[in-house]
N, C-alpha and C positions, 0 to 999 in steps of 0.2 A: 688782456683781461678776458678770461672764461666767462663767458655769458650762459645767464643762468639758459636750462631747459626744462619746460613745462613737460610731464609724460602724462598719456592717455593711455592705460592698459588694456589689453587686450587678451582673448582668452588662452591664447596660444601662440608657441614660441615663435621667433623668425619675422618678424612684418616686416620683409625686404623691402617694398615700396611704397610711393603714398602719390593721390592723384587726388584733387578738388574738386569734387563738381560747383555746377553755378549754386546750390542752394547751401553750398556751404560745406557738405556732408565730405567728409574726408573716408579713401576705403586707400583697405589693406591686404593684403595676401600673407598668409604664415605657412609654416613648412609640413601642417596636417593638413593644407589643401585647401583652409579655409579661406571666405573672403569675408572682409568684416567692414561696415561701415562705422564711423565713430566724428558725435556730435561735437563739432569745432571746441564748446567747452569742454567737453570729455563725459561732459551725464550721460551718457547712454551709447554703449555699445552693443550693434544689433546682426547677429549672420546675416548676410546675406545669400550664400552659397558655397556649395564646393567643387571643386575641379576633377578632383579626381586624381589629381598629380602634386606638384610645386609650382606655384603663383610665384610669379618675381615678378616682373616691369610689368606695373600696369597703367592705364592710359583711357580714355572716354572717344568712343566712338561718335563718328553726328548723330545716327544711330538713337543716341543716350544710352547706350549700354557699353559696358564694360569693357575696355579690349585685357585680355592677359596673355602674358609672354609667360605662359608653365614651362616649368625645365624640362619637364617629362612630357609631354602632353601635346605641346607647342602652343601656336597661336589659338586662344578661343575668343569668342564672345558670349559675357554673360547678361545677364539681364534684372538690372536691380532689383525687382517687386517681387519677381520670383525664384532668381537665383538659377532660373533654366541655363545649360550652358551649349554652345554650337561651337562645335571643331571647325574652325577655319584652314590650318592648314602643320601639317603635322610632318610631311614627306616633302624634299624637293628633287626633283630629277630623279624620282625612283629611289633615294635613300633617305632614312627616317630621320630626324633632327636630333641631335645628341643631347643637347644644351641650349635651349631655345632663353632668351634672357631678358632681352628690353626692349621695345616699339616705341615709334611715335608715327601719329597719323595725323596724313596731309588735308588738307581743305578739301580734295576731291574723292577721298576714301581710300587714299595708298595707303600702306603699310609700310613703312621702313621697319626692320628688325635686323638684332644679332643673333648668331648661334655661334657660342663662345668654343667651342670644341668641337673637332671630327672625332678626337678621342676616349674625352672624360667626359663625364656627367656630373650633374651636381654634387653626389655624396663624397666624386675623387676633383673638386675644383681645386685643393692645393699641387694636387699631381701636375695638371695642364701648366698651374700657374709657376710653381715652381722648375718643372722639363721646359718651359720657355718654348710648346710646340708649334706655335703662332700658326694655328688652324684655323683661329677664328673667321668669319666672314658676315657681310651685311648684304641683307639683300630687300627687294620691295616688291611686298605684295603688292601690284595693282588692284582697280578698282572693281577691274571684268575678274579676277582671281589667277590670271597670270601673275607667272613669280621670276624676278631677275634679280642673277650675282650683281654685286657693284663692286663688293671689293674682297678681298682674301690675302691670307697672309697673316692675318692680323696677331697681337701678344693679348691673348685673352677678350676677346671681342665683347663690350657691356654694355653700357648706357648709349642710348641714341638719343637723341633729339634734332628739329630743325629752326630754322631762323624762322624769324616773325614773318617775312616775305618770301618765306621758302626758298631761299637763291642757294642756299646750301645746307646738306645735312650734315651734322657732326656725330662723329662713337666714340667712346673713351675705347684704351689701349691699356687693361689694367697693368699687364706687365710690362708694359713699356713706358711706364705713367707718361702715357703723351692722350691729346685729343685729337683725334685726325679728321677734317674736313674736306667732303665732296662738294664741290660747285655743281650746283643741278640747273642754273639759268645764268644768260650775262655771258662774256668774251669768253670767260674761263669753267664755261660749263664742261664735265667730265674729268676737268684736274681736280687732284687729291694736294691738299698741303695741310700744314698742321692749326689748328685753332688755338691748341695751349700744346707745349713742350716742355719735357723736367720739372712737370709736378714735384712738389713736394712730400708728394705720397701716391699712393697707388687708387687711382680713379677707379670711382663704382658705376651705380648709375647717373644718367645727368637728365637736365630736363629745361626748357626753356620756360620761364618765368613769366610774371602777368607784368613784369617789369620788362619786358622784351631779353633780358638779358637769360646767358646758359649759365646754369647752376649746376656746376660739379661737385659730385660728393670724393672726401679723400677717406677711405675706408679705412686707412692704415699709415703711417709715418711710411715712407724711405726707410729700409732696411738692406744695408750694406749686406750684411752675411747671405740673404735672399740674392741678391742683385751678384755674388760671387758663384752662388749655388747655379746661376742661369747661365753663366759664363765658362761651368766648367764640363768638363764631358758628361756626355748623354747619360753613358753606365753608374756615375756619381750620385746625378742628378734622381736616378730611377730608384738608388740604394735609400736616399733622403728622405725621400717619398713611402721607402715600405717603413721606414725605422718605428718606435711606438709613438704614438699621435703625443703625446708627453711632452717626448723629446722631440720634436717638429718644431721651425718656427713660431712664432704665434702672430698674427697681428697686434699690436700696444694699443693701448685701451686711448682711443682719442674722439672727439667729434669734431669734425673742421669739413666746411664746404667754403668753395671760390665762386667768383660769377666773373662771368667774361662778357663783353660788347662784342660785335662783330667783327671789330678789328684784333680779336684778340687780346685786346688791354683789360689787365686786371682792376674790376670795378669794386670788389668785395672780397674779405681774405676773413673769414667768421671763423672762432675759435670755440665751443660749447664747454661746459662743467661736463666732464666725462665720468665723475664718478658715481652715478646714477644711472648712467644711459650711454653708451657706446656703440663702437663700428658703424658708423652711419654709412647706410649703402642708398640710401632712398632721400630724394629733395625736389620739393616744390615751394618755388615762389609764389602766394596767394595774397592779393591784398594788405601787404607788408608784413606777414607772417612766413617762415619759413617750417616750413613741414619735414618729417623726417621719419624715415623708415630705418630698421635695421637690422642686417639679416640672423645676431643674436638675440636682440632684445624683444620679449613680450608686449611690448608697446609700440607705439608714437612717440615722436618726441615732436615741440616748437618752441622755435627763438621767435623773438618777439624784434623785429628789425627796426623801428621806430627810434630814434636818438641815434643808431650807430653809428 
């Protein structure tokens, strides 16, 4: 059964992500750069700021301010009351970030993030994700402003998040629909193994919940003809890619996010009314409400989790 979804509109298109703060206030980022807060009932939607770039994965600093994962821009921090914004970090090892996408931050002011391409940028994400060029990589701002690889390789590199006790952080692997987990403490600190494997669709961003559990968004069903497209020669893959945007795949209109425990066991499999509100790319677990961003949709969306 589709469970209904409540939408809060918002001024402009794209609200890829969504983050709670304590007083409730739910913000968003949209693809004119904006950043918009919007009041848990939906009365009132207020700017907050702009980037200057594309706002994706956003997150709350101890700070109280803003962190944003811009595509273009990279990591910033903004500042609620006035919407001021500070470049944190834009370049690593003397090259500029292509694709800067989703953070989360540690107790002590680290920075995990991804940068989903060496190649594309956001306006060519179906090129990456389709040539299968698994560039992506995760790396962690420290607290002093030093910056370290942790992992590379990756199929489209997106959502991060970590555990309640930090022992590990997890990134979605859009094209590989898998979630791949680093051990950062404990026997198996520095091993990579997987958190979720053969999603049933292709992981967006994820985000660990007030329920202690990771909340992964499926942006898109499993598409066979996609998954043939990755398998077959580079030169093929690159023709796919120029053909007219018409005739391209499409993602199918769905809203479904998972939640996982630590061990990897499926806690949650939630199916939303899609015909209002799709592509969910954005999710937070808040006080039995689940939040939702999308990187088509002009709104918010929330399931109301209570009886499920």
């Amino acid at each position: 059964m589709n469970q209904p979804v409540r939408i809060h509109a918002v001024p402009a298109m794209g609200a890829e992500d969504v983050v709670v703060a304590d007083n409730g206030l739910v913000y968003t980022g949209t693809e004119d750069g904006s950043v918009f807060s919007v009041r848990p009932d939906g009365s009132r939607v207020e700017l907050v700021g702009h980037t200057g770039g594309r706002p994706l994965g956003i997150e709350l600093l101890p700070d109280g301010r803003l962190l944003i994962a811009d595509a273009k821009r990279g990591l910033l921090a903004m500042e609620t009351a006035t919407g001021q914004v500070e470049p944190l970090l834009d370049t690593v090892n003397g090259h500029r970030m292509v694709f800067c996408n989703n953070a989360a931050v540690a107790a002590n002011g680290d920075i995990w993030f991804s940068d989903s391409s060496t190649r594309y940028g956001i306006e060519h994400w179906k090129d990456d994700f389709v040539q299968d060029t698994r560039t992506g990589r995760l790396y962690c701002r420290h607290a002093d402003g030093s910056v370290e690889k942790h992992l590379d390789g990756l199929a489209f590199a997106n959502g991060v998040a970590l555990a309640a006790d930090e022992s590990y952080v997890a990134i979605a692997e859009t094209g590989a629909r898998t979630v791949v987990r680093l051990w950062l403490t404990g026997e198996r600190a520095g091993q990579r193994d997987f958190l979720a494997e053969d999603l049933p669709g292709y992981p967006d961003n994820i985000a660990r919940g007030s329920d202690g559990l990771i909340w992964v968004t499926i942006a898109s069903p499993r598409d066979p003809l996609v998954e043939l497209l990755q398998k077959s020669p580079m030169p093929l893959r690159k023709v796919v890619t120029r053909i007219p945007e018409a005739l391209q795949p499409k993602p199918k209109r769905t809203v479904r996010v998972l939640a996982f425990d630590d061990a990897g066991e499926l806690v949650h499999d939630i199916s939303g009314d899609a015909s209002g509100y799709h592509m969910v790319t954005g999710v937070r677990e808040h006080d039995g409400n689940l939040w939702l961003g999308s990187l088509h949709e002009p709104a918010v969306g929330v399931i109301a989790l209570a009886g499920l």
